[in-house]
C-alpha positions in Angstrom: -27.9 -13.6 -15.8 -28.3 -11.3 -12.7 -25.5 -9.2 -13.9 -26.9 -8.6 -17.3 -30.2 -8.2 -15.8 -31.8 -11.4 -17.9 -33.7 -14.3 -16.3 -32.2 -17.4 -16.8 -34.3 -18.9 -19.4 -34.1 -15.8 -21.4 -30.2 -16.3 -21.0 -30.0 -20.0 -22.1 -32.2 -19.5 -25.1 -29.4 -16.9 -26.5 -26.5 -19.6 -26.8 -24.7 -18.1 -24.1 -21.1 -19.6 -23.6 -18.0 -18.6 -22.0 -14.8 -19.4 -24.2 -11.1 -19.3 -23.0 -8.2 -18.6 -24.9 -6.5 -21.7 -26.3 -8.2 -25.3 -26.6 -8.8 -26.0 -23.0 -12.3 -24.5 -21.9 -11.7 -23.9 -18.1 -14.9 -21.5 -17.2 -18.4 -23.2 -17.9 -21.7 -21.3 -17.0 -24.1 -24.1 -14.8 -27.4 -24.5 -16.6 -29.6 -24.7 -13.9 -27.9 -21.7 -12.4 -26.0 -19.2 -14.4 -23.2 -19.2 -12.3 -19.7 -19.5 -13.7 -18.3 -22.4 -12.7 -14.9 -23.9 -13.4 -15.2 -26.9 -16.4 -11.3 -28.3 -16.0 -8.7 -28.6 -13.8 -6.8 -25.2 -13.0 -2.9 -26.5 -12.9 -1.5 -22.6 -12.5 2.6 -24.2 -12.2 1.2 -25.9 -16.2 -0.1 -22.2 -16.9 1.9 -19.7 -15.4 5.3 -21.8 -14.9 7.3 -19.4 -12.9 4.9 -15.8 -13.5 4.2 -14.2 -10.3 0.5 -12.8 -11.6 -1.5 -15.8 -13.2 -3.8 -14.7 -15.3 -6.8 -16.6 -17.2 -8.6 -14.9 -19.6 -12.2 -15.9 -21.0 -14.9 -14.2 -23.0 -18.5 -14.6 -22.5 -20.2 -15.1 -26.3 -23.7 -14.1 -26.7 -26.0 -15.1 -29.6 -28.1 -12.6 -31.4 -29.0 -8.9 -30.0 -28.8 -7.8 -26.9 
């Protein structure tokens, strides 16, 4: 919210959601907060098996105009 320069009412009421690549959903936005937060268990050896640089990679959907 504070990045976007919303208050967080304004944000909730535009269906924001954070979405991850794949089925598992790790990133989660609090509701009473705004703050990403981490909705699942990271396992990075499951993820990254034997990659140096993990990387996870989310987006952050907003309904309607901005």
């Amino acid at each position: 919210a504070k990045d976007l320069g919303l208050q967080l009412p304004a944000l909730i009421g535009r269906g924001v959601r954070v979405v991850s690549e794949g089925r598992t959903q790790y990133f989660a936005l609090h509701g009473k907060t705004g703050h990403l937060v981490t909705a699942e268990r990271i396992d990075r050896e499951k993820l990254c098996e034997s990659v140096e640089q993990c990387m996870l990679r989310c987006e952050l959907i907003v309904e309607g105009e901005m």
